[in-house]
N, C-alpha and C positions, 0 to 999 in steps of 0.2 A: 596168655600168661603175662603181667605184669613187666614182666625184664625185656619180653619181646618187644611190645606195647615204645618199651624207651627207646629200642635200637630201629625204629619204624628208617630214620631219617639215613641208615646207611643199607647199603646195596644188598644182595643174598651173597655178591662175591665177598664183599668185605667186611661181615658176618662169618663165610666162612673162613678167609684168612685169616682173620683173629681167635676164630675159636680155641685156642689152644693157650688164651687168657684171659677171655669174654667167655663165662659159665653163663646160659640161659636155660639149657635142657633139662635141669632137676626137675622134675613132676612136683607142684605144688610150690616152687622159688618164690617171692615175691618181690626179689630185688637181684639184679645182674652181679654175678658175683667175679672180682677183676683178680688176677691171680698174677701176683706177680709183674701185674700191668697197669704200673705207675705213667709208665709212657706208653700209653693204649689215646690211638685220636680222641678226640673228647666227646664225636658224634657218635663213635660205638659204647662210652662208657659212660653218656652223659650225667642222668644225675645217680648214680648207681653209689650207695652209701657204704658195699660191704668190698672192705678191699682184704685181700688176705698174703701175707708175704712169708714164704714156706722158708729163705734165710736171708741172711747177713750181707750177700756177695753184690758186687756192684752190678752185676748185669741184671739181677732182681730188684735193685733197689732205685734205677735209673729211672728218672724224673722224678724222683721221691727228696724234696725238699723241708726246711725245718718252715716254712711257711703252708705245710700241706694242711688243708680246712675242708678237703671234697666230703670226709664220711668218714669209717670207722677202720682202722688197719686189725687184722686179727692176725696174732702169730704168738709163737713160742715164749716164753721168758726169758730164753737170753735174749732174742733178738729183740724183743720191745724195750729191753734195756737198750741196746743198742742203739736202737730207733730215737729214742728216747733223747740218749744222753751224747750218742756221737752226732747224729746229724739233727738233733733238737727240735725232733716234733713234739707239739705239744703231746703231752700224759693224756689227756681228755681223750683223744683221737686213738690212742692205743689200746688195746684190749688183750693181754696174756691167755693161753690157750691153756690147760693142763694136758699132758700127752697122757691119750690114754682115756677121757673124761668128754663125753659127747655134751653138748651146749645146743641150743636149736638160735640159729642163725635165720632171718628171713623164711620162715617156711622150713626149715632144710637143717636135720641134725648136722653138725660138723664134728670130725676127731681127728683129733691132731696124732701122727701117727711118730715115731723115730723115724729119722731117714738115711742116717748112718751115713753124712755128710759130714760138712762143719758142724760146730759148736750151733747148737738151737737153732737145725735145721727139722724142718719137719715135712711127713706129706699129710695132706687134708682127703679125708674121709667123708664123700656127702651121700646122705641115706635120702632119699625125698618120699613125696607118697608110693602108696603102693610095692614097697620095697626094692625100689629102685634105690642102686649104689654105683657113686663113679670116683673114682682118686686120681688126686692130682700128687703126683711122685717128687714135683719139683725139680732138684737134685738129689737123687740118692743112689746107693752103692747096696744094692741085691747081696744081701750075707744071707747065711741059712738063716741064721735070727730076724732078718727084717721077712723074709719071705714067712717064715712060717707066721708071723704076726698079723698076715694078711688073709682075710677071707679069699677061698681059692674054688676050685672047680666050677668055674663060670658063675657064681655069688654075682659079681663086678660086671655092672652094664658098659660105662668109660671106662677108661683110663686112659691119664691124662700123660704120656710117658717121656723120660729124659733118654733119650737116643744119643748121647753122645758119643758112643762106643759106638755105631750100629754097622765097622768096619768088622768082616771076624779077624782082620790081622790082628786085634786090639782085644787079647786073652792075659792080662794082665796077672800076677797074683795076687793073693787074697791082700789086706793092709798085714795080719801078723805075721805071712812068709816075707813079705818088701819088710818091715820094722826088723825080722830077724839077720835081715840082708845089711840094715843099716848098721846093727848092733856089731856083725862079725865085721865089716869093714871100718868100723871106728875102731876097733880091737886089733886088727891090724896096723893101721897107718898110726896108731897113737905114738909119739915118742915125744921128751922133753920139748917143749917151747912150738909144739903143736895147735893151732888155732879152728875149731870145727866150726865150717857156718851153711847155716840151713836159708836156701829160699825159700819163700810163700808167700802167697795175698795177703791180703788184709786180715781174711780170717781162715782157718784153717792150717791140716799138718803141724798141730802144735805139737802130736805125735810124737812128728818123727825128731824134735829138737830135744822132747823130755825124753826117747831112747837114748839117745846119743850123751846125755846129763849122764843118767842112771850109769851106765856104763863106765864114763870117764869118772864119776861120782864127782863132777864138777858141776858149776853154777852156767843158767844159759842168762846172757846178756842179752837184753830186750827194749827197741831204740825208745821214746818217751812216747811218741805218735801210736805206738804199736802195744806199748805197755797198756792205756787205759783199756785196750780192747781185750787184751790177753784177763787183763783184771776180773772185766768185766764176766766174759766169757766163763773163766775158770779152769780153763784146759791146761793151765802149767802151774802146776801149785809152786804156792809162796815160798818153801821149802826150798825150791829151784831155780828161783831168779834172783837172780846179782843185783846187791844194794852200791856195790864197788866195784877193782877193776879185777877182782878174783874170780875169771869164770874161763872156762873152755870152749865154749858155743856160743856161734850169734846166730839170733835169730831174725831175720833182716828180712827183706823185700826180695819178689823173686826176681826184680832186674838186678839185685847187688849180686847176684849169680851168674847170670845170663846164662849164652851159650858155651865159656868160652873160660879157659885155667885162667887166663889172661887178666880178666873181671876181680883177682883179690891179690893183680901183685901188690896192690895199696898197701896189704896187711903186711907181707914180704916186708916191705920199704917201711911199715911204723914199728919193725923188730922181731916179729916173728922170723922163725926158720922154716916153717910147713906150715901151709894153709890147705886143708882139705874144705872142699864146699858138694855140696848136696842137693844136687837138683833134681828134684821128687816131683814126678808129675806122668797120668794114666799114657801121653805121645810116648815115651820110651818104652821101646816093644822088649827090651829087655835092659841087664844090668849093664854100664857099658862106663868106661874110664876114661880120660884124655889129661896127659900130663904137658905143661908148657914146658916148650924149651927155650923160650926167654926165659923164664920167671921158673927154674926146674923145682924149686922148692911149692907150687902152686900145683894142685891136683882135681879136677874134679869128677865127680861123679853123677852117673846119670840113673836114677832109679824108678823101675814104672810102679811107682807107687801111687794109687790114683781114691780121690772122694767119689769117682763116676764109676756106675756098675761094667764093667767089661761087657763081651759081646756074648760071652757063655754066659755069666750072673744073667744079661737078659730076657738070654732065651731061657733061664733057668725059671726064672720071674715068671713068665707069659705063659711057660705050659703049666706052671701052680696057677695064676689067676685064669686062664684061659676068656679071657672078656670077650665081649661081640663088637667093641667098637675101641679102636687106639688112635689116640691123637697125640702126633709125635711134638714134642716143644722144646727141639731145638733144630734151630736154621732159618736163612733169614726170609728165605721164601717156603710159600705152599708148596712148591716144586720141590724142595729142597728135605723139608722136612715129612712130605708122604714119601720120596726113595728110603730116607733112610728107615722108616715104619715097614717098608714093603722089605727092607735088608732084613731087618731082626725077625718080624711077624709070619712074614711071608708062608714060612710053611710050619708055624705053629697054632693058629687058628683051628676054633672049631671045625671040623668037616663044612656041618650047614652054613659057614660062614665064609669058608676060604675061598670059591668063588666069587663072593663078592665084594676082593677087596678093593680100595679103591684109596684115596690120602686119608677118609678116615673111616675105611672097610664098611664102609655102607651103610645100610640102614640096619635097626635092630632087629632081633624077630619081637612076638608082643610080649609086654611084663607082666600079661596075666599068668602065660605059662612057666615063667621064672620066678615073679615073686613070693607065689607058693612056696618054695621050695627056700628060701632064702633062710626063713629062719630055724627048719629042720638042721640045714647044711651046718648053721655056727654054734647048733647046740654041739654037733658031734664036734669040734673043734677044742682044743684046748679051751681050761677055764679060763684063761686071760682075754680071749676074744671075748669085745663088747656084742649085747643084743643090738642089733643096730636099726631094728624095725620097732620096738621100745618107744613110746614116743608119749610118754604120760612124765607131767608132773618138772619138766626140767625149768629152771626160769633163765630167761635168756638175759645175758648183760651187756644187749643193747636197749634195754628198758630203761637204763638210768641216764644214757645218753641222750639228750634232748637234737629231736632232726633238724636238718638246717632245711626251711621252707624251698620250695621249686623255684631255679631262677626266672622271673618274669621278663617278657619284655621290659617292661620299665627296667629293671634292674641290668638289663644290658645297654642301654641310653645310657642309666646313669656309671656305667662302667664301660666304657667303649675300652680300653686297655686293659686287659685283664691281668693280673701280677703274674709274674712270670713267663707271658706270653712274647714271643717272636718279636713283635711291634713293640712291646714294653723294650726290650733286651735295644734293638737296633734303634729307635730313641736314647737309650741311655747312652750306648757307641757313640751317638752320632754329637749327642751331647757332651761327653767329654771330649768328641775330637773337635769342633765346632768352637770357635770362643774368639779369644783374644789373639789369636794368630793372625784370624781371616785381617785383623785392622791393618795387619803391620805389611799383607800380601801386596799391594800395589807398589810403595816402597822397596821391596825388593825386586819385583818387575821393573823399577827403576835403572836400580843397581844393577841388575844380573841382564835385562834386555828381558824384550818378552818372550822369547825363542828360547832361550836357553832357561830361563825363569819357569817357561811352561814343562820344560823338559827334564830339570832338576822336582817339580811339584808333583810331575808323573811319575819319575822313579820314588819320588819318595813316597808315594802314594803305594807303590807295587809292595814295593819293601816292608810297609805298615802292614799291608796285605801278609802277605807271607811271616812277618816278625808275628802277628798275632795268631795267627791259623799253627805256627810253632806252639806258643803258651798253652790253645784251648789244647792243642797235643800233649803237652806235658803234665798239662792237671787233667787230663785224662786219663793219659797213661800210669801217672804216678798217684791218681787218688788224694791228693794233697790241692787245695781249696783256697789256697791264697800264694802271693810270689811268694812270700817270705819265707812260708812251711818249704817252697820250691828249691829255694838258695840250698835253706839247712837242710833240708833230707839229702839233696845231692851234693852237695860241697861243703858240708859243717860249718859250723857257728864263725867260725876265722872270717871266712868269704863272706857270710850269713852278713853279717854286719859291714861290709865295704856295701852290698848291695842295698841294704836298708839303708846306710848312707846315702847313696845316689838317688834312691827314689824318695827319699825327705826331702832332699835338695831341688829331685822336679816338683814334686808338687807345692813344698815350700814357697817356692820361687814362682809358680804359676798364681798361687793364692795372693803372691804379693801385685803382681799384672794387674790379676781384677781388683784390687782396688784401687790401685794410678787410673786404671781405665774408667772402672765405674765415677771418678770424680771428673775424668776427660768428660765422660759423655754429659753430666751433668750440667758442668759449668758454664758453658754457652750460654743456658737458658737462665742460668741464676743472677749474671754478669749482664745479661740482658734486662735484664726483672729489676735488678736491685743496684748495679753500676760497681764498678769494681771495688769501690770503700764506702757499701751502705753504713749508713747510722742506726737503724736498727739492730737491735741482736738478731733478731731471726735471718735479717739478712746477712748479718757476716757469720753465723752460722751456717745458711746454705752457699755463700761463695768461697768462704776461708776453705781450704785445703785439706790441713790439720781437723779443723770441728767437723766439715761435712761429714767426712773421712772416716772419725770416730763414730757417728751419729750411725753411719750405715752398717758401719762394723758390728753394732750394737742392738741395732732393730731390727736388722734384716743377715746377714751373713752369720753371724755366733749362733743365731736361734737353728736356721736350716742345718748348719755344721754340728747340732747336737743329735740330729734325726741317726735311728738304729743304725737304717738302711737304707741302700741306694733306692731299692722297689718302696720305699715309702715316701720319695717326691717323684713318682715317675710322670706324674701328670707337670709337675714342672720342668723336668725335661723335657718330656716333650713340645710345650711352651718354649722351651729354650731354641730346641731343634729348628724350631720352626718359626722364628724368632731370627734365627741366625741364618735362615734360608731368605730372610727379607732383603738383606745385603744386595743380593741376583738383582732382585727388583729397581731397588736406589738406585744400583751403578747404573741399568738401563734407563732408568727415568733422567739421571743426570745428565746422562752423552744425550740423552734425545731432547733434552732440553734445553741445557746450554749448550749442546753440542761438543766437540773437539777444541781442547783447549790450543790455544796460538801457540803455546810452547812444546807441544808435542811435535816431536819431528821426528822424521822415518828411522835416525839411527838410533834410536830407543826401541825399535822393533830387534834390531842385532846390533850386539854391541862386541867387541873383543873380549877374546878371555883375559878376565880380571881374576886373579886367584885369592884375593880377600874379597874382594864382590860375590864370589860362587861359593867361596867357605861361610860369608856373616849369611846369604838368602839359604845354603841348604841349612845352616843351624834353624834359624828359622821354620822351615818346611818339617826340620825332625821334633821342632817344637808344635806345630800346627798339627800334625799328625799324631800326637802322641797320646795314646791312650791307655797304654798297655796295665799299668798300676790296676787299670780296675775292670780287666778285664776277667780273671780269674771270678771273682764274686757275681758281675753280670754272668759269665755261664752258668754258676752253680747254681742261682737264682732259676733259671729258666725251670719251668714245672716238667721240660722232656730236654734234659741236660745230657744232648750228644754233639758230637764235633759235628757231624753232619747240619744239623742246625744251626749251631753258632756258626760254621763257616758261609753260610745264607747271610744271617745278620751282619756278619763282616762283609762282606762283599757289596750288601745293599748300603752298609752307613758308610763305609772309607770311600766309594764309586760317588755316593751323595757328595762327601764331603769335598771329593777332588772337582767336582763337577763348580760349587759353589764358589771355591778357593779362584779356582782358574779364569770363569766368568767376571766375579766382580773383581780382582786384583784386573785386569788386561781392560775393563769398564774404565775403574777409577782412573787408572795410569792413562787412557785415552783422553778423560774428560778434564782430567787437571796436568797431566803434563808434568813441566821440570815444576811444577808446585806442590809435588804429591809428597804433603807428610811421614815421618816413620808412623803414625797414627792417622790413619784417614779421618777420622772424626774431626780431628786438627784443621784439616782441610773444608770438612763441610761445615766447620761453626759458620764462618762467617753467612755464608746461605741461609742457615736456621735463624740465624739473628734477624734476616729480613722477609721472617714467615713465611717460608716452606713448607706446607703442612706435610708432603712424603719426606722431606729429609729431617721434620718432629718427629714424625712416624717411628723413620728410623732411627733416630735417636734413644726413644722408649725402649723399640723391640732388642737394640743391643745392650741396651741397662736391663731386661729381664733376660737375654740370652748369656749375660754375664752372671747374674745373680743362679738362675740354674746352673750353672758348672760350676761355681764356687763349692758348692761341698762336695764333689765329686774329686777333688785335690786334697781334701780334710781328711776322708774316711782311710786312703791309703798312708798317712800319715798317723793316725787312730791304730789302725792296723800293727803298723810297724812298728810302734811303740810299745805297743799292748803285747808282740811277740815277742820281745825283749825284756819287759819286766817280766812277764807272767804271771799275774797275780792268781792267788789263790782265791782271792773272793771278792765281791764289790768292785768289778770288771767292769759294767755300764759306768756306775759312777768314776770310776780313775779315765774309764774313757771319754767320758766328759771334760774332765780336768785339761787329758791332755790336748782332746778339739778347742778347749780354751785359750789355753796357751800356746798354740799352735796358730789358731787366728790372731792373738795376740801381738807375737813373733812377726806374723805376715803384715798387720799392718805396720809394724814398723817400719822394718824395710822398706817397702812400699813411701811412707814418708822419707826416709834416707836417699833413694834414689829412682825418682819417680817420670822413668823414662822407657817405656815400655821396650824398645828395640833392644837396648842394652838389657836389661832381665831376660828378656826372651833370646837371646845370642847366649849369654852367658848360662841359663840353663840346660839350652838346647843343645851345648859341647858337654857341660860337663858333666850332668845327667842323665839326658837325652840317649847321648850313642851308648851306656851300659845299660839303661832298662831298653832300649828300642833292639839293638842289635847284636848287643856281647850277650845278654843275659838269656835270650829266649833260645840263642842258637844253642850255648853252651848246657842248657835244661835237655835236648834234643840229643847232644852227643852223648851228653853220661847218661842219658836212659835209653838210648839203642845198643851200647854195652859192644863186645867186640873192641877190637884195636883204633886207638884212638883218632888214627891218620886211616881213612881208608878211603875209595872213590864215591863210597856211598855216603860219606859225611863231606864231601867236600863243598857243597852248598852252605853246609853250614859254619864251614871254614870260609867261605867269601865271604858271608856275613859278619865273622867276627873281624876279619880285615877290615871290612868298611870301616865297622865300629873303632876302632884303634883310629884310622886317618881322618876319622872324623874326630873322636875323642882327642888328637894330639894338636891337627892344625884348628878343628873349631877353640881349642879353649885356646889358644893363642891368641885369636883373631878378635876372641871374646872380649880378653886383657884390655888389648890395645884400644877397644872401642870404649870398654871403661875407663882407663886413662884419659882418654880423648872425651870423653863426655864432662868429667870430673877440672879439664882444663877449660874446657868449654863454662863451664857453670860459676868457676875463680874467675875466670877474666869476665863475665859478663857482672860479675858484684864487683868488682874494683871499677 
């Protein structure tokens, strides 16, 4: 078979632990059919074009990025709207299903069935030759109505099954006994100046917010994030949602619920008298209440209202289809997921089958003596069952989509990084943590001693660690794809905008660095070339300050700062990475060359604590580290977008970055002594002047290691702006506009005060400690919910300590050094 043929390259074990999203077994497939398995390794799904995505939910849709180009996604109509328009894959790649309406896919009729989940959930019905049938369930919730919809008395060779139930504590009732449970309990607690609000995901239980409307015959308010999906979907008609502030019900996120009465004394506090909240979900084994006695006016409620078939719906399921073989698909191991197959199935299998169960009850018997019988069985079935052995005359609409040819060798040469790939992601890290910090490290090894310099570079190294493995938690947890959507979802547009503040200001401020820097690094060489008042224009073009300054702004930083995306310079990043890893090199070529400068003496190894020395080098350090702005976008990017990965990438680029920081800062500070510039470059002109070739070398590779990070300070800035206004249309181009004047902005400054320690202090306080430290902890506190002071947040209470002591004595420290630079630069003109 064709599908087997692709998956030659992985093992029989890991073939079979995929199988329960890797379809190869239809008799007559011609292509591996991935279900649901966006993040499926890419050796078992290699070049497989037919993906098929049963809903909407994030644990179906992971690694499913708006850059996805592998093949063809098949699913429902809402959801390819979905697909479509929330997370922006291309339309070309999408293909709507009708429920109900078989298509022939690869070889293999498919029909999309209800699933009695979310909004445009479905399960996939596959006929192949021979009258073999297998379905794949997805998620779905066993009603008389879905079961009898299903060919039954052993018809179904798979089935591909949702065991989320597969405990029997977990007998949940039906959805309309829980909605009528919800109805009498609104009807109860309703009284004047009453607020009703319902958790849920992303999508789904829009149910239970329109019962609770109808009832109260009020409007359900629905946050904007939430609203385009509700739109989309259809599940709350327009009749029902609040254009103003006249409604009864919020329909919110299930962490604005949590566990806990506690979770809406907010609402309490903005003038309600009672806030009832509704937490709907299949874990609650029965109805159950909890009133706060802080907050007595706060009540919530726990209802086992569930989109997952309970544990009887299952067994209800299994003795209607009675199949020969179940493949369980949910749990993260094969372990995990044949107990719970062997919980539900165990003693509903056929007789000639129950012996041999096994994770996925073994082998079939032959399909010659079944598929006989397949199409008697569905004549007797209700007129609504499809023929499903039928196989004349359908035209399939993957004929209009043109294939994307086999990756060749060559074509992995010419692509060693692959977009969205692991190595893409920890280059882009490494690239924005890499840059114009590493210049100003020896200089503070200066200041602070190398002892305490190394030991402030490590914590601050850990802390980065931990600050960022915080954010990819938070845009995981919270589904939200950028800081900004992070701020406002959990602390409203007020706060929204202090944080957009702070992080204009880092990246602002970092943009303006690289271009003081980019003309540091130049200058030597043009000053050498042309003398410091050439009579050419081209020459005081490339030495004057001001012109260079412009020239580069204009041919080389504006153009990269207009690019979409960060994955669309990643091959410059990477350049950059590696570029800024040359640093290592210099500093060792220096000491071993010219060796230990005369003025280096042992008390630069330990120096006294100095508490503006240790304030300006950790500013410093929380500016070299700092990359947070754009870490949300590198995860979402990643083609298999789980924390467990991105916490890889973190680890490999922050451990890089400390390793290079530490190396060359503790080099230079050796090799030049009490002569060690706030700009090391400062230090190595005079060297380049008398042909150097590794200290030209490194001159080059830090003007392209600066030039790669420059737009990586632009796009957070893009971002931030772009969430503020909000335009309705012509979005690319405004975000043009404002990466223009945004660089515009940067090189001013940059002109106004073009001294790189002072920017880098003065960002590193004032920006620095609220995206590094205050921001990611407090994303962490409001979405683990419960009581705000507890032992289990207290980690991320020392975090935001830091951040205040740093935020309060760096921006001091910052002041004075700009004073002092600015006195400095009057008395050197008079």
């Amino acid at each position: 078979m064709p599908s087997a043929r692709r998956l030659q390259t992985a093992t029989k074990e890991e073939r079979k632990e995929w199988s329960y999203k890797v379809i190869t077994e239809v008799p007559g497939q011609t292509d591996a059919f991935i279900v649901d398995g966006f993040g499926v390794p890419v050796r078992l799904r290699n070049e497989s074009q037919c993906y098929f995505l049963t809903h909407f939910h994030g644990d179906h849709t992971c690694g499913l990025t708006k850059g996805f180009s592998k093949g063809t996604i098949y699913c429902s109509k809402i959801t390819a709207e979905l697909v479509t328009k929330i997370i922006g894959v291309d339309q070309m790649r999408v293909v709507a299903l009708e429920v109900g309406q078989p298509v022939e896919i690869a070889g293999v009729q498919v029909t999309c069935l209800d699933a009695n989940h979310c909004p445009g959930a479905v399960m996939f019905l596959f006929c192949g030759q021979g009258g073999w049938i297998g379905l794949h369930t997805g998620d779905f919730r066993a009603s008389d109505r879905l079961i009898s919809s299903v060919p039954g008395n052993g018809a179904i060779n798979t089935v591909w099954l949702d065991t989320t139930y597969s405990d029997s504590r977990y007998s949940h009732p039906t959805k309309e006994e829980a909605l009528a449970a919800i109805g009498r309990i609104t009807r109860e607690e309703n009284e004047p100046g009453t607020i009703f609000v319902v958790g849920a995901y992303k999508l789904g239980k829009e149910c239970c917010a329109v019962r609770i409307s109808e009832v109260l015959n009020r409007k359900v308010f629905i946050s904007k994030n939430r609203r385009k999906i509700v739109d989309i979907c259809g599940a709350i008609p327009e009749r029902l949602i609040a254009d103003g502030e006249n409604y009864g019900v919020i329909f919110d996120a299930m962490g604005r619920v949590g566990n806990s009465p506690e979770n809406l004394a907010d609402l309490i506090e903005a003038g309600y008298s009672k806030v009832v909240g509704f937490r709907c979900t299949g874990w609650a084994r029965k109805e159950s209440c909890w009133r706060s006695s802080r907050y007595p006016g706060c009540v919530l409620y726990s209802i086992p209202y569930s989109e997952h078939s309970s544990f009887s719906e299952l067994e209800a399921f299994l003795r209607h289809v009675r199949p020969t073989r179940v493949i369980g698909t949910v749990g993260k191991t094969l372990a995990e997921r044949e107990a719970q197959v062997t919980a539900v199935a165990g003693g509903i299998m056929l007789p000639e089958h129950r012996g041999r169960l096994e994770s996925y009850f073994g082998c079939r018997p032959s399909k010659a003596s079944r598929c006989s019988t397949v199409k008697g069985r569905q004549k007797k079935e209700n007129d609504e069952v499809i023929d499903l052995t039928d196989d004349g005359g359908l035209e399939s609409p993957v004929k209009s989509i043109k294939e994307e040819p086999r990756k060749s060798f060559c074509y992995a040469l010419a692509n060693p990084i692959p977009s969205g790939s692991k190595t893409s992601a920890t280059f882009s890290v490494m690239k924005a943590t890499l840059g114009a910090g590493a210049l100003s490290l020896p200089y503070t090894m200066l200041s602070a001693g190398v002892v305490l310099g190394v030991i402030l570079l490590t914590t601050m190294a850990v802390f980065s660690i931990l600050s960022l493995v915080l954010i990819v938690r938070a845009v995981h947890k919270s589904g939200k794809e950028t800081y900004e959507d992070l701020v406002d979802s959990l602390f409203g547009r007020r706060w929204g905008y202090l944080y957009q503040l702070a992080m204009f200001i880092f990246c602002f401020g970092t943009a303006a660095v690289y271009i003081v820097v980019i003309y540091d690094v130049v200058s030597p060489v043009t000053v050498h070339a042309f003398g410091e008042s050439p009579e050419s224009w081209y020459g005081h073009l490339l030495v004057n300050r001001l012109w260079f300054s412009t020239l580069v702004t204009l041919v080389v930083l504006l153009p990269l700062s207009l690019m979409k995306t960060i994955d669309s310079i990643r091959y410059l990043t990477c350049a950059g990475s590696v570029c800024a890893c040359f640093l290592i090199i210099t500093s060792i070529y220096v000491l071993g060359r010219y060796g230990v400068s005369p003025t280096f003496t042992s008390t630069m190894l330990w120096k006294s604590a100095d508490l503006g020395s240790l304030v300006s080098a950790f500013n410093t350090y929380i500016f070299a580290f700092a990359n947070q702005p754009n870490i949300p976008e590198i995860f979402t990017e990643l083609s298999v977008a789980t924390p467990r990965n991105m916490r890889k990438v973190i680890l490999v680029s922050t451990l890089t970055a400390l390793c290079v920081y530490a190396i060359e800062g503790i080099m230079f500070l050796v090799a030049y002594g009490a002569l060690t510039q706030s700009n090391i470059l400062t230090s190595l002109g005079p060297r380049l002047n008398l042909g150097d070739p590794v200290i030209a070398a490194t001159f080059l590779t830090v003007a392209i290691s600066i030039i790669g990070t420059y737009p990586l300070n632009i796009y957070p800035v893009r971002t931030t702006l772009l969430h503020s206004l909000k335009p309705k249309k012509y979005e690319t181009a405004i975000g043009m506009i404002v990466a223009t004047l945004t660089v515009g902005l940067a090189f001013a400054v940059a002109l106004a005060m073009p001294d790189v320690n002072v920017i880098l202090g003065m960002v590193g306080a004032l920006a620095g400690s609220v995206i590094c430290f205050l921001g990611p902890a407090a994303f962490n506190i409001t979405l683990d919910g419960g009581k705000m002071f507890s032992k289990r947040k207290a980690h991320y209470w020392a975090i935001i300590v830091i951040g205040i002591i740093a935020f309060v004595l760096g921006t001091y420290i910052a002041i004075l050094d700009a004073i002092e630079f600015y006195r400095n630069r009057s008395s050197n003109n008079n």
